[in-house]
Backbone atoms as SQL, in Angstrom:
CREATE TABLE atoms (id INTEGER PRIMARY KEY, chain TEXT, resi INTEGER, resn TEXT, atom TEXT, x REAL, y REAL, z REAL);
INSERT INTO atoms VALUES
  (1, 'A', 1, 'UNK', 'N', -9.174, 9.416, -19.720),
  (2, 'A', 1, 'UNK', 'CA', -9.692, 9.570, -21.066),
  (3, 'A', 1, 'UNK', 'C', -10.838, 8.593, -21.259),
  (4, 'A', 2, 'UNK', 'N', -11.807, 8.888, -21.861),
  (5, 'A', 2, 'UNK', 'CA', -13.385, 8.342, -22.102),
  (6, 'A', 2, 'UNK', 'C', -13.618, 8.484, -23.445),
  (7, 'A', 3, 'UNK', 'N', -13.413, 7.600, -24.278),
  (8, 'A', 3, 'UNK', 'CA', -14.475, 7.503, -26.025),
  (9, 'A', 3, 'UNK', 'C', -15.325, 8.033, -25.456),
  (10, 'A', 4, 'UNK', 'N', -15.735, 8.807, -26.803),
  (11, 'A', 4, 'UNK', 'CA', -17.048, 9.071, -26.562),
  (12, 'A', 4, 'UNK', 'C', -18.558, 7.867, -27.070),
  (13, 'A', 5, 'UNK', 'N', -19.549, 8.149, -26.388),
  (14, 'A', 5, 'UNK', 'CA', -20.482, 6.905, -25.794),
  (15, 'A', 5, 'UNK', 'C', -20.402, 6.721, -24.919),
  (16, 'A', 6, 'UNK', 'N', -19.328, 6.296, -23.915),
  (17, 'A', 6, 'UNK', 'CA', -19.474, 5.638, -22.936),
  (18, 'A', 6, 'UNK', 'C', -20.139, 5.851, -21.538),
  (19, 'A', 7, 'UNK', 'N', -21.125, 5.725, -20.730),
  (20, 'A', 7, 'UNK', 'CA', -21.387, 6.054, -19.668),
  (21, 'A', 7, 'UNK', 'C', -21.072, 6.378, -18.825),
  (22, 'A', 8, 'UNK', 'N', -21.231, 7.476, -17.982),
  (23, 'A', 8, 'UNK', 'CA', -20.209, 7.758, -16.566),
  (24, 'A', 8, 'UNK', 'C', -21.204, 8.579, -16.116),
  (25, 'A', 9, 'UNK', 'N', -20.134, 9.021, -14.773),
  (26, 'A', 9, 'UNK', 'CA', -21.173, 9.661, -13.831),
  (27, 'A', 9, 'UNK', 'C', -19.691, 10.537, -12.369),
  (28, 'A', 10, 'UNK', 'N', -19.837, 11.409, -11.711),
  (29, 'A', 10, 'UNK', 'CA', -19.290, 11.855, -10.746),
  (30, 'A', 10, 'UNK', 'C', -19.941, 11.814, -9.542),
  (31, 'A', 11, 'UNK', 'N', -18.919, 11.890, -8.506),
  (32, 'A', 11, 'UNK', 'CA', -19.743, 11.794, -7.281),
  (33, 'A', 11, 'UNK', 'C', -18.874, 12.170, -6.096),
  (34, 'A', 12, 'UNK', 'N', -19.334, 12.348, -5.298),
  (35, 'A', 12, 'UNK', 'CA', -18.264, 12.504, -3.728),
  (36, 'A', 12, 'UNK', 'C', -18.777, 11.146, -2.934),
  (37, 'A', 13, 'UNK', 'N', -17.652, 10.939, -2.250),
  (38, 'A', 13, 'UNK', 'CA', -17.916, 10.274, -1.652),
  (39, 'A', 13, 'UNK', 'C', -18.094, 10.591, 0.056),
  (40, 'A', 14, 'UNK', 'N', -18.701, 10.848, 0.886),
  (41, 'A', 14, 'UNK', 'CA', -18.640, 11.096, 2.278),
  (42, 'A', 14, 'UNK', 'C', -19.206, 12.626, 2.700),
  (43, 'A', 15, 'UNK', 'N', -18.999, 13.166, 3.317),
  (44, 'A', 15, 'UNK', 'CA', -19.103, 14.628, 3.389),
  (45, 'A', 15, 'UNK', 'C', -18.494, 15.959, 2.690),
  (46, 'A', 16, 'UNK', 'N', -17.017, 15.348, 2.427),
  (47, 'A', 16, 'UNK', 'CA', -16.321, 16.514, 1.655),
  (48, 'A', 16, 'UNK', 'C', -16.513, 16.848, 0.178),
  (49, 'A', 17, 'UNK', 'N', -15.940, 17.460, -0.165),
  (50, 'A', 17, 'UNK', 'CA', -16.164, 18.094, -1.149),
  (51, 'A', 17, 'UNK', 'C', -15.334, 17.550, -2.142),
  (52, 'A', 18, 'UNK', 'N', -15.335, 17.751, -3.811),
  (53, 'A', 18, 'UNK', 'CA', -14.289, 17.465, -4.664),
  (54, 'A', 18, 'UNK', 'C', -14.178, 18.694, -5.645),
  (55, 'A', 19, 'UNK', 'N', -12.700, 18.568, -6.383),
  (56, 'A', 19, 'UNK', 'CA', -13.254, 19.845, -7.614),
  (57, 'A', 19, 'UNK', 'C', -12.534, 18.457, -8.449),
  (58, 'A', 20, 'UNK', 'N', -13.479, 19.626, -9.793),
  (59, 'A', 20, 'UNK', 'CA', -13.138, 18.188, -10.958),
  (60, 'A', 20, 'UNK', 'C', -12.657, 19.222, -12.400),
  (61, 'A', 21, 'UNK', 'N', -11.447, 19.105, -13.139),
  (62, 'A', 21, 'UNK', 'CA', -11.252, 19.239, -14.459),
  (63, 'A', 21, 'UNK', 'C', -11.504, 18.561, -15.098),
  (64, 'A', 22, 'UNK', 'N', -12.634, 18.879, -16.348),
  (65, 'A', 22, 'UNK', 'CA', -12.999, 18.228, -17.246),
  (66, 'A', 22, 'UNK', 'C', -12.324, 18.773, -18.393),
  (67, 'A', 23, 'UNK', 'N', -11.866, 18.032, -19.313),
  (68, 'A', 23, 'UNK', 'CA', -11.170, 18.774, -20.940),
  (69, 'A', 23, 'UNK', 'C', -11.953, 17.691, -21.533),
  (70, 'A', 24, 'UNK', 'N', -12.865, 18.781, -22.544),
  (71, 'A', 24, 'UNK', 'CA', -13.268, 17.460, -23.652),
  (72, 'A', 24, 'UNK', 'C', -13.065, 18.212, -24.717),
  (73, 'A', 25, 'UNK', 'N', -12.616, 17.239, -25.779),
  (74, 'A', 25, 'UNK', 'CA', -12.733, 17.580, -27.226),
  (75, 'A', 25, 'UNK', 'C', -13.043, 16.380, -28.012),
  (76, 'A', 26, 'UNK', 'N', -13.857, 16.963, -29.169),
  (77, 'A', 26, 'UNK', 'CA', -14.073, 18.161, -29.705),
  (78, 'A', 26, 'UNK', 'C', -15.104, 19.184, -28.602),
  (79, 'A', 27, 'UNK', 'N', -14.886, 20.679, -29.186),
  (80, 'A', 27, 'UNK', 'CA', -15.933, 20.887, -28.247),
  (81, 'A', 27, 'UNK', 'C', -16.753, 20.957, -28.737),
  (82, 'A', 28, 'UNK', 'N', -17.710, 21.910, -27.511),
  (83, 'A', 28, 'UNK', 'CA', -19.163, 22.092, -28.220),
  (84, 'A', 28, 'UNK', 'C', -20.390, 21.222, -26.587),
  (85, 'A', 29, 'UNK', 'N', -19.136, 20.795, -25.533),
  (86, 'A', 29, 'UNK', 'CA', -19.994, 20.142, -24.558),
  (87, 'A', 29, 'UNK', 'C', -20.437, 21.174, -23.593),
  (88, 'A', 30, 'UNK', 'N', -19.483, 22.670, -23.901),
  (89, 'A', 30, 'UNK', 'CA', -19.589, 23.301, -22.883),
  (90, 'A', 30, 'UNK', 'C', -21.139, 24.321, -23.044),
  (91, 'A', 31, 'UNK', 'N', -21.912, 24.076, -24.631),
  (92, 'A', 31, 'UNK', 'CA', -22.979, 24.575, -24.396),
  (93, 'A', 31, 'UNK', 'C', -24.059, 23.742, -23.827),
  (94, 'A', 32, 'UNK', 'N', -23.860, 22.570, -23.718),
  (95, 'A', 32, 'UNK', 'CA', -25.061, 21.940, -23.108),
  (96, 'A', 32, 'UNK', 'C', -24.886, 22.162, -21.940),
  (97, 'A', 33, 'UNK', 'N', -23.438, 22.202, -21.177),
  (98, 'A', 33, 'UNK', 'CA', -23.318, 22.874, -19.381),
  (99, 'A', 33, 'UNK', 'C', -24.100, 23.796, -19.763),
  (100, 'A', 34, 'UNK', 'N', -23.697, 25.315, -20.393),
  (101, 'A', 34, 'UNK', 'CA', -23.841, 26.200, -20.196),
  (102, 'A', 34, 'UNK', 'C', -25.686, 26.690, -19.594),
  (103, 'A', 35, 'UNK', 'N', -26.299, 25.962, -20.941),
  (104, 'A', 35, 'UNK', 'CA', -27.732, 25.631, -21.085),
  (105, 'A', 35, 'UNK', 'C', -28.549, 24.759, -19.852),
  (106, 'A', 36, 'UNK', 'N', -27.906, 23.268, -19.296),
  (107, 'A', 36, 'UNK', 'CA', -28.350, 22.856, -18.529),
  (108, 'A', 36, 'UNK', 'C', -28.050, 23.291, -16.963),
  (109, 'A', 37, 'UNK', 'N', -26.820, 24.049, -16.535),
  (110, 'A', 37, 'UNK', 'CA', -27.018, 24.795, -15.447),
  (111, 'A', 37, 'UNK', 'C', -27.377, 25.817, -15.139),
  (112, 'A', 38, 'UNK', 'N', -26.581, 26.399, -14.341),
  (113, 'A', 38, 'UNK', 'CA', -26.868, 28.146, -13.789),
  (114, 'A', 38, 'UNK', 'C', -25.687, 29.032, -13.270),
  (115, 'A', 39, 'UNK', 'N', -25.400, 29.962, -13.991),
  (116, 'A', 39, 'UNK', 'CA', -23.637, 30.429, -13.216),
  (117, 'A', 39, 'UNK', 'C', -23.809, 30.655, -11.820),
  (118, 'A', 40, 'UNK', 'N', -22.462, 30.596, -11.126),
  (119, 'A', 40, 'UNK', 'CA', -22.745, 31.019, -9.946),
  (120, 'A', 40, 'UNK', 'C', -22.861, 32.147, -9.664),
  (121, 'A', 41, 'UNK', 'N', -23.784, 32.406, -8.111),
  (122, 'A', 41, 'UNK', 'CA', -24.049, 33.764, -8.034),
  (123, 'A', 41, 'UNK', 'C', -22.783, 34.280, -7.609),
  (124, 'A', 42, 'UNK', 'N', -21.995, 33.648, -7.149),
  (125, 'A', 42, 'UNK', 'CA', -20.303, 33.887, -6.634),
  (126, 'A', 42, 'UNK', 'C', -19.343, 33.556, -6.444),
  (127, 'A', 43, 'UNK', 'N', -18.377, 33.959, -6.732),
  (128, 'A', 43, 'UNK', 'CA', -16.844, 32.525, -7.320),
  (129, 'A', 43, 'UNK', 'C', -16.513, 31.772, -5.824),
  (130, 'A', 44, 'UNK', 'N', -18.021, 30.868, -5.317),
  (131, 'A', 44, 'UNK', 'CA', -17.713, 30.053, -3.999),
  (132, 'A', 44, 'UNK', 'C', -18.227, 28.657, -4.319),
  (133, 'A', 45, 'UNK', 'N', -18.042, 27.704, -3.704),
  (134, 'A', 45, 'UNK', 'CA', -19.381, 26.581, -4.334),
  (135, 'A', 45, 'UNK', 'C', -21.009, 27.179, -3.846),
  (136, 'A', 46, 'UNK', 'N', -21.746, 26.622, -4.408),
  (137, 'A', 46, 'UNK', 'CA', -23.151, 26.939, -3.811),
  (138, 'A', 46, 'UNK', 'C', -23.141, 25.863, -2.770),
  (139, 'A', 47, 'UNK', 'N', -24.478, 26.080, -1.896),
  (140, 'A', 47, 'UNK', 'CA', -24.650, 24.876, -1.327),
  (141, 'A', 47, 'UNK', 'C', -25.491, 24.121, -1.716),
  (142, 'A', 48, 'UNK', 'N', -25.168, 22.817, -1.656),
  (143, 'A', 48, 'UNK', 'CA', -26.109, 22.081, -2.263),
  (144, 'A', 48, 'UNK', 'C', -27.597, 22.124, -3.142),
  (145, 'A', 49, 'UNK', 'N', -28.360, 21.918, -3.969),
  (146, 'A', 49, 'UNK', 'CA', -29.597, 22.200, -4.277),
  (147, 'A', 49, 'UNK', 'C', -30.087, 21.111, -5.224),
  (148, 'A', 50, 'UNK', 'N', -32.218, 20.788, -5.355),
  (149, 'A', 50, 'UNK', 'CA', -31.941, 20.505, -6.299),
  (150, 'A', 50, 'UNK', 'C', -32.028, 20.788, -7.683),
  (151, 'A', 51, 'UNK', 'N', -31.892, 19.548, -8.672),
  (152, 'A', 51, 'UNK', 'CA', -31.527, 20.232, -9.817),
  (153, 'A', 51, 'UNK', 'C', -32.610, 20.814, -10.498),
  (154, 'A', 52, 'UNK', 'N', -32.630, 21.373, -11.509),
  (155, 'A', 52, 'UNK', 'CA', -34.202, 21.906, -12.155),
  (156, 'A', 52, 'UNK', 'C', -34.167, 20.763, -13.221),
  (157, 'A', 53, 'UNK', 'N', -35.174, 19.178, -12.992),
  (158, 'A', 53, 'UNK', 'CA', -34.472, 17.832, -14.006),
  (159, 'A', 53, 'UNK', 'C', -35.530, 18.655, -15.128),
  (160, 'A', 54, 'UNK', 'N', -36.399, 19.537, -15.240),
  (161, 'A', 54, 'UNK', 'CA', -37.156, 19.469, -16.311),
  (162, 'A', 54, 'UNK', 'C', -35.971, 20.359, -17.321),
  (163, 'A', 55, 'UNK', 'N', -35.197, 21.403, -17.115),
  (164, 'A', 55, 'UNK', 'CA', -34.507, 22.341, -17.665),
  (165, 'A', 55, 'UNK', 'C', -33.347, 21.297, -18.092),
  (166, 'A', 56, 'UNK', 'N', -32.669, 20.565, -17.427),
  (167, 'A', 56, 'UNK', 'CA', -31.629, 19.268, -17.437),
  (168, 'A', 56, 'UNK', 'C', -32.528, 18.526, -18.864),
  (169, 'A', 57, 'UNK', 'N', -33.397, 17.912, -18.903),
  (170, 'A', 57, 'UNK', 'CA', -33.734, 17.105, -19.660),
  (171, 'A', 57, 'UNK', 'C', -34.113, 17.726, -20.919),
  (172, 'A', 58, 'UNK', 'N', -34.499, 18.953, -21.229),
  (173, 'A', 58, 'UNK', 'CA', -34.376, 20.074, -22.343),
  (174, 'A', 58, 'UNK', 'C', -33.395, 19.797, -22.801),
  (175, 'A', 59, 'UNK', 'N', -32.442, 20.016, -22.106),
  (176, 'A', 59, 'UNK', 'CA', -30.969, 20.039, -22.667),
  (177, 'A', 59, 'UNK', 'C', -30.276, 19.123, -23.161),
  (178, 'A', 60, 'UNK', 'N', -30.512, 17.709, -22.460),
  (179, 'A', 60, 'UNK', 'CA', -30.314, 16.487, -22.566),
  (180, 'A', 60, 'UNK', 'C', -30.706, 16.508, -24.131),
  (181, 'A', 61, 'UNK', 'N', -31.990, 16.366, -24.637),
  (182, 'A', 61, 'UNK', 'CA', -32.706, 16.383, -25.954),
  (183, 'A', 61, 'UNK', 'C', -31.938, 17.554, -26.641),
  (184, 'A', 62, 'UNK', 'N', -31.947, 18.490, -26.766),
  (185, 'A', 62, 'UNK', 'CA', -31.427, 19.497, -27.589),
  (186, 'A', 62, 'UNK', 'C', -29.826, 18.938, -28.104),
  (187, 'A', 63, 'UNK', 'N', -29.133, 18.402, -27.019),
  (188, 'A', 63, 'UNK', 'CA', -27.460, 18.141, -27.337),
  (189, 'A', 63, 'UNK', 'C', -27.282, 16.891, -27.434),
  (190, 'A', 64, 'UNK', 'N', -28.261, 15.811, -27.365),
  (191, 'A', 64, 'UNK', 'CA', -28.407, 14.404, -27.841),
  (192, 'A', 64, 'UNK', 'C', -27.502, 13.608, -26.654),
  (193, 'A', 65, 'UNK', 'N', -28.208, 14.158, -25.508),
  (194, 'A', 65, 'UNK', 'CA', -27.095, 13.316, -24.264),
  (195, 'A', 65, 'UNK', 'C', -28.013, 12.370, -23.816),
  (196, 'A', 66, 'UNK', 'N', -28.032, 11.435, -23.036),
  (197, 'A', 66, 'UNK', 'CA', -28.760, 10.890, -22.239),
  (198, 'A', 66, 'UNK', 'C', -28.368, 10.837, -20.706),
  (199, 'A', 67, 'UNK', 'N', -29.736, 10.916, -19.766),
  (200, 'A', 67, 'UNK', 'CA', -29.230, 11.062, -18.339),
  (201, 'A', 67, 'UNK', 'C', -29.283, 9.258, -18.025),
  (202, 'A', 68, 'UNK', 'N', -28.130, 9.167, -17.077),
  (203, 'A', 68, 'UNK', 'CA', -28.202, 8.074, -16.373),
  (204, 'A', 68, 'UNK', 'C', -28.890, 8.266, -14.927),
  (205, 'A', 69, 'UNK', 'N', -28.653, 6.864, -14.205),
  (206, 'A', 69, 'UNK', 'CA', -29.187, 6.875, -13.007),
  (207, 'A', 69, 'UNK', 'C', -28.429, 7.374, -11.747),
  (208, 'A', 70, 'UNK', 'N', -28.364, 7.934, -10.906),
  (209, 'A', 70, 'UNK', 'CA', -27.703, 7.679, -10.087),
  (210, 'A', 70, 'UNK', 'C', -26.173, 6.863, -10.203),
  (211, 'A', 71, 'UNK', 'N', -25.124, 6.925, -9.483),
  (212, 'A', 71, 'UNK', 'CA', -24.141, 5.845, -9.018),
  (213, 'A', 71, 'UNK', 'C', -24.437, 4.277, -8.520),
  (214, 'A', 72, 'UNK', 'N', -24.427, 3.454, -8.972),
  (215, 'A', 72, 'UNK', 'CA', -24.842, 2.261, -8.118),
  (216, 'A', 72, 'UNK', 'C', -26.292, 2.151, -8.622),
  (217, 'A', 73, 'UNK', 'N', -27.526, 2.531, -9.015),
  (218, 'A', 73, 'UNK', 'CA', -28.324, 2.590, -9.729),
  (219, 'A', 73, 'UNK', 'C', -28.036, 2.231, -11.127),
  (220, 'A', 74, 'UNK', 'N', -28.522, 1.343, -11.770),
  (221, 'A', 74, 'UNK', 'CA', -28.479, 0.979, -13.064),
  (222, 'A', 74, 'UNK', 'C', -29.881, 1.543, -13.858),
  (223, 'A', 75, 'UNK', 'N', -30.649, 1.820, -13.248),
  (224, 'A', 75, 'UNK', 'CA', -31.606, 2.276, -14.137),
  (225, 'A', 75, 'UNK', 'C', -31.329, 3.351, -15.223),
  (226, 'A', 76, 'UNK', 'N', -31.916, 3.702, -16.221),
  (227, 'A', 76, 'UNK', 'CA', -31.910, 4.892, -17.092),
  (228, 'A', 76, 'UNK', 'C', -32.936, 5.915, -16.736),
  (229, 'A', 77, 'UNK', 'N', -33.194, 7.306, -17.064),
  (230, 'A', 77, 'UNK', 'CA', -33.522, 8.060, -16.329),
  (231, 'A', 77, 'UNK', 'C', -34.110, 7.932, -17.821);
């Protein structure tokens, strides 16, 4: 569980893979996913890619998020 504010971030560590459940409430987070990604073309993972940061950062502004840096990076994006 995470107040909301607080900073975070996900990550793998090594080669493999992870799956992650997220539950947040209130909602309303799942339109900024919805907006800042892309569905998949097929119920598999994709492989890797990168992100589109200009479409990400639209979104960021529209739903009042802010991007962090990287893991281990302290900078702000």
């Amino acid at each position: 569980m995470m107040p909301r504010g607080i900073p975070h971030t996900c990550s793998t560590l090594g080669d493999g893979s992870a799956r992650l459940l997220q539950i947040t409430s209130p909602a309303g987070f799942e339109k900024f996913i919805a907006e800042a990604g892309e569905p998949a073309a097929q119920p598999v993972v994709p492989p890797p890619a990168e992100p589109d940061v200009a479409k990400l950062l639209r979104a960021t502004a529209k739903y009042h998020k802010r991007m962090l840096g990287m893991p281990g990076n302290e900078e702000e994006r």
